[in-house]
C-alpha positions in Angstrom: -73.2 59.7 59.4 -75.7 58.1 57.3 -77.6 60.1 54.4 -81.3 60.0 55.4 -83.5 59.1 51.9 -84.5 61.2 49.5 -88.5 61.9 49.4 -88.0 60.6 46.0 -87.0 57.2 47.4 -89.4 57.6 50.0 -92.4 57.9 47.8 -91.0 55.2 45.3 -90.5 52.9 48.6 -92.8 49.6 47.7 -95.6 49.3 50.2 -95.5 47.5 53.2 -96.8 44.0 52.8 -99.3 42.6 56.0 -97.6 39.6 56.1 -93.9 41.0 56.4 -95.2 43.9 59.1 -96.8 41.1 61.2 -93.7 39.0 60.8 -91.4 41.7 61.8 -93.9 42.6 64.7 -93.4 38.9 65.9 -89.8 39.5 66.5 -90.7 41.9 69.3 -91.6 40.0 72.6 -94.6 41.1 74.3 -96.6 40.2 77.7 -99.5 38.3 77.4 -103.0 39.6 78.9 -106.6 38.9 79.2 -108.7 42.1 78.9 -112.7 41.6 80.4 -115.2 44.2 80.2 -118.9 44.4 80.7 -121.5 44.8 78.2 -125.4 44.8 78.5 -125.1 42.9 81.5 -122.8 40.6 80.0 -118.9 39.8 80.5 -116.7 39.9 77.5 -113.2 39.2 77.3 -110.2 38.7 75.2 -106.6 37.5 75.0 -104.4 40.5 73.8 -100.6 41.3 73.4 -101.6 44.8 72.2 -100.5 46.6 76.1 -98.6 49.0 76.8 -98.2 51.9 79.2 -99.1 55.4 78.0 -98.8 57.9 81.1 -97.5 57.9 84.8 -99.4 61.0 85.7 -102.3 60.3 84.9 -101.9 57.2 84.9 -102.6 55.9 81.6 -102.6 52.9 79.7 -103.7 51.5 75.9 -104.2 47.9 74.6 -105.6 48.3 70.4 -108.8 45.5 69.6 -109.4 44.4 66.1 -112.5 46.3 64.3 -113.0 42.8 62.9 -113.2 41.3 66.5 -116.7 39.6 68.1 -116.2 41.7 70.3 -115.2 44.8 69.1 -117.9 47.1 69.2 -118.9 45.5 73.0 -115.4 46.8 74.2 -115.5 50.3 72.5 -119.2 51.1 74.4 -117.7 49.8 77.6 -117.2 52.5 80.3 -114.7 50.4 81.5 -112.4 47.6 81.4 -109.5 45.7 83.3 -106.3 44.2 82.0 -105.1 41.1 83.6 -101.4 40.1 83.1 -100.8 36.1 82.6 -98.3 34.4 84.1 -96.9 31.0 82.9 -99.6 29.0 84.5 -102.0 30.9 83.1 -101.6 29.3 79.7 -105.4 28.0 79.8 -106.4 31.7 79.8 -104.7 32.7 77.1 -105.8 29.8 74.9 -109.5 30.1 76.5 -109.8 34.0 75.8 -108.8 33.6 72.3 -111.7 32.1 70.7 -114.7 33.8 70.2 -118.3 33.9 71.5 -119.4 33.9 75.4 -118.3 30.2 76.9 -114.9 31.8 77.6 -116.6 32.7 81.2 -118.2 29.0 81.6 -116.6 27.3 84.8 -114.6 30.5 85.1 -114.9 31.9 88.3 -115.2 36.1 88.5 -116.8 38.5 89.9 -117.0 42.6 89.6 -114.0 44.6 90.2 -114.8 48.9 91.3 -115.4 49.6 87.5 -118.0 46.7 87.0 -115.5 44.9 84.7 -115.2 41.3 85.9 -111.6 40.2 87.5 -111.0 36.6 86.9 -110.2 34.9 90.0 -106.6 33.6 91.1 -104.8 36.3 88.6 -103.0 39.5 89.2 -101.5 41.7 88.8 -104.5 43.1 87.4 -105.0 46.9 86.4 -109.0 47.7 86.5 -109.2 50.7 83.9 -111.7 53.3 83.1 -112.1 53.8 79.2 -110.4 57.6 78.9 -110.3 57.7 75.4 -110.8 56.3 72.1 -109.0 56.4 68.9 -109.2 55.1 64.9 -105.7 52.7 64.3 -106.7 51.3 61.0 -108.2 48.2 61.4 -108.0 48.4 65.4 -109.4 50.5 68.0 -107.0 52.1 70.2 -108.7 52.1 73.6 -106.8 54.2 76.5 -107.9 53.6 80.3 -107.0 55.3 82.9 -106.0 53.0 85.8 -107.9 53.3 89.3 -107.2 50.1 91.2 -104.0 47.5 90.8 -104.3 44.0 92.2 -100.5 43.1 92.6 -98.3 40.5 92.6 -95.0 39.3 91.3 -95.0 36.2 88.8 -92.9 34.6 85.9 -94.8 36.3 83.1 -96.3 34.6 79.9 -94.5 36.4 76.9 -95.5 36.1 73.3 -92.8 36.1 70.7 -92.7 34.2 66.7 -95.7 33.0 67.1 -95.3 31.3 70.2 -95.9 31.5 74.1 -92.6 31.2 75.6 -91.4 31.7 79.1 -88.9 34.5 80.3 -86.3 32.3 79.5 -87.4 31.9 75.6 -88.1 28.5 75.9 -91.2 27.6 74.2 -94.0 27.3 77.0 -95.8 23.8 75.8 -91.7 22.0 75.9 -91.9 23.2 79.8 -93.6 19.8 80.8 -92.4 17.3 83.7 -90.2 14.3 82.4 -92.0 10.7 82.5 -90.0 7.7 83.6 -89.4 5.5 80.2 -91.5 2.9 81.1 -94.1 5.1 82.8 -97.8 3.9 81.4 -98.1 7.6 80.2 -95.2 6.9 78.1 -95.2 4.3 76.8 -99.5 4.6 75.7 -100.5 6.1 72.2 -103.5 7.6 72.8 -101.8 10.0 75.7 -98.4 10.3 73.5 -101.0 11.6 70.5 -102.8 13.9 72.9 -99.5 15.0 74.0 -98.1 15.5 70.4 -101.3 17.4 69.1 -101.2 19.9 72.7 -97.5 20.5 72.0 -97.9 21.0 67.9 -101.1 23.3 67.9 -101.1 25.1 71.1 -98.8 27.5 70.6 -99.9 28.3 67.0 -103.6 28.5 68.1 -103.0 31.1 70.8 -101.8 33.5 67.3 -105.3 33.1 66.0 -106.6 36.2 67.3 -104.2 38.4 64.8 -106.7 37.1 61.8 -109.8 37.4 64.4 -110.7 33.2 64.0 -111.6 30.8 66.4 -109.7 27.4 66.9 -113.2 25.9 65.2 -112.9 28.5 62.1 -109.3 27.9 61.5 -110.3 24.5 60.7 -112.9 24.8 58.7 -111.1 27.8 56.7 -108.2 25.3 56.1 -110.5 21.8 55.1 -112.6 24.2 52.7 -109.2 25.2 51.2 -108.3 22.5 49.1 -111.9 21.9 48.5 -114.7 22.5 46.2 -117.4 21.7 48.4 -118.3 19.5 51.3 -121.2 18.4 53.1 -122.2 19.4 56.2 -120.9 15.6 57.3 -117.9 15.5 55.4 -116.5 18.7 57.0 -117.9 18.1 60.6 -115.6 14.8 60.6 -112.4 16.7 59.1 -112.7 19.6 61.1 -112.9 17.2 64.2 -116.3 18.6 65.3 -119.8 17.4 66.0 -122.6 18.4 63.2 -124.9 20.7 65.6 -121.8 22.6 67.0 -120.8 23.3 63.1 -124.0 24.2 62.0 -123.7 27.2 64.3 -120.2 28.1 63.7 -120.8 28.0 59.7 -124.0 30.6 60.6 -121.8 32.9 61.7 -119.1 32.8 59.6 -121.5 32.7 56.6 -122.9 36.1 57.8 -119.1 37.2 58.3 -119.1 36.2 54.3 -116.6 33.5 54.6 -118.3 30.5 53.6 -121.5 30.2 51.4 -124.0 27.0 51.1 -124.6 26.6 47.8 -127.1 23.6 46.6 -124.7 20.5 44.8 -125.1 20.3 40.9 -125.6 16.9 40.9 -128.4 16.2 43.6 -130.7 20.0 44.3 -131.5 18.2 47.4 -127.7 18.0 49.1 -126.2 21.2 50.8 -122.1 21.7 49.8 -120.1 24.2 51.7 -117.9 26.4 49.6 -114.9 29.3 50.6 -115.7 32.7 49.6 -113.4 35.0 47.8 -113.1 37.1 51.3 -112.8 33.3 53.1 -109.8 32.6 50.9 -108.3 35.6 51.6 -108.3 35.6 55.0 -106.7 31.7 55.2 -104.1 32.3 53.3 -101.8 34.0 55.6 -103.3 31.8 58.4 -101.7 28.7 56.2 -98.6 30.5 55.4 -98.0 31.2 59.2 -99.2 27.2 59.6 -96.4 26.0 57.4 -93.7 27.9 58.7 -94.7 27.0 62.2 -94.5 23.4 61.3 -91.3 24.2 59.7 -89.7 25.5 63.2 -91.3 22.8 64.9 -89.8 20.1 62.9 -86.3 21.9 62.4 -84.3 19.9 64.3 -85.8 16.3 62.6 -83.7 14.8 59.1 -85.9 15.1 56.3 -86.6 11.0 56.4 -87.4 12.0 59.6 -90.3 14.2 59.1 -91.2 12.4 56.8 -91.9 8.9 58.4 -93.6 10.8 61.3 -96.6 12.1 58.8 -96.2 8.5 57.1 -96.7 6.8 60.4 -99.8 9.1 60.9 -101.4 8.5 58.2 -101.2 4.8 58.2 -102.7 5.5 61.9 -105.4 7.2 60.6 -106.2 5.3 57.5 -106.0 2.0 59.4 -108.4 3.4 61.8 -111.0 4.4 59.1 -110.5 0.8 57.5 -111.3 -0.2 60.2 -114.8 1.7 61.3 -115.7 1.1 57.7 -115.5 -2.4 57.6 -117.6 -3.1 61.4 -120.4 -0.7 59.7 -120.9 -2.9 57.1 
């Protein structure tokens, strides 16, 4: 029999570091679900691998929500909430639900379940919940429902595990896609091979987002600001691969999240620069760490001359495009 540890060695033990916890955590395949809830007249909803069953009688369920979350504090008021299980078709969902702010319902259809929390149409099985308790967890809220209604049905279920969306099978749910004949139009055209390169290459890593509470749009502006100074409004709308007006909005919020600041550029009072904050570089550090070694298991199976003339072969894309734009706006 193993010796358990001293409480000497306990106490000494080094602490446990975020990064290492949420890798281990990522070794533990979990389902996938959507969790909606109402709130001043409002739906909410989120993507969340946090479920798990509590009680059979009563019947009792918990799923945890980040205290750093949009929409934290609108799920801790709610009365009320339902959890809907994804399946492998529900991909969309999950990638939809995990950004913030309230278009996740736009062109969504729903409508009121028996607790008021909207059910999204064409998904089950779906447990409608009414809020029976709720708990501190650190930097979560534990939130425990007792179920009332079940909308069932069997399906392949959408399971989350290192970081990526994968089937029951463990393949990795964006390689799941129909073969193209070789000399198929979609096969052979670059713009659909690129969009097809960029769904299979961020997809996956986007859906994680939620663990560090960003956004798809704040991801990228965390990781343009990072090797940055400062940058215009301009300059980081066209790296971040958004329009101006949709920025401005997204930098107003994270600015009163104090993750960005606008400071005024040295050489010209008149020109805004956007800069990282201390709590900004914080939180895209691990974000990048977890980037990197996601592009490390993605490109695994390549030769290093390999990976290496597919980023050469991108960036004589891209800079040959830019050439290019630059030279007709002259």
């Amino acid at each position: 029999m193993t010796d358990l540890p001293s409480k000497q060695a306990l106490s000494s033990a080094q602490p446990v570091s975020p990064d290492d916890f949420r890798h281990a955590l990522g070794q533990f395949p979990t389902g996938v679900t959507v969790v909606t809830a109402t709130h001043d007249g409002q739906p909410v909803g989120m993507t969340a691998n946090s479920f798990a069953s509590v009680s059979l009688q009563p019947p009792l369920v918990l799923w945890s929500v980040a205290t750093s979350a949009f929409s934290h504090d609108a799920f801790v008021a709610a009365d009320a909430y339902a959890v809907h299980f994804l399946g492998t078709d529900h991909f969309h969902y999950a990638a939809r639900f995990a950004g913030r702010g309230s278009p996740k319902f736009d062109g969504v259809n729903h409508q009121p379940g028996i607790t008021g929390a909207p059910l999204l149409d064409g998904l089950a099985p779906i447990l409608e919940c009414r809020t029976w308790a709720r708990y501190p967890g650190g930097d979560h809220t534990i939130l425990v429902g007792e179920v009332v209604r079940i909308v069932t049905r069997t399906h392949d279920p959408l399971v989350f595990h290192s970081g990526q969306m994968r089937r029951i099978d463990s393949s990795p749910f964006a390689s799941r896609m129909p073969e193209l004949a070789a000399g198929s139009f979609a096969n052979t055209y670059l713009a659909y091979l690129l969009a097809r390169a960029s769904f299979l290459v961020s997809s996956a890593f986007h859906a994680t987002l939620p663990q560090w509470d960003l956004s798809v749009s704040e991801w990228r502006v965390l990781a343009c600001l990072m090797d940055a100074e400062g940058l215009s409004v301009g300059e980081l709308a066209a790296m971040a691969l958004m329009k101006q007006p949709a920025l401005t909005k997204i930098l107003d919020r994270m600015e009163r999240d104090g993750l960005v600041v606008r400071k005024m550029a040295a050489a010209d009072r008149r020109r805004v620069l956007i800069h990282l904050t201390a709590a900004g570089r914080s939180r895209a550090k691990p974000v990048l760490r977890a980037a990197k070694a996601h592009e490390t298991e993605l490109l695994a199976t390549f030769k290093p001359e390999e990976r290496r003339m597919i980023k050469e072969a991108l960036h004589l894309l891209i800079d040959g495009h830019a050439a290019e734009t630059a030279r007709k706006s002259r």
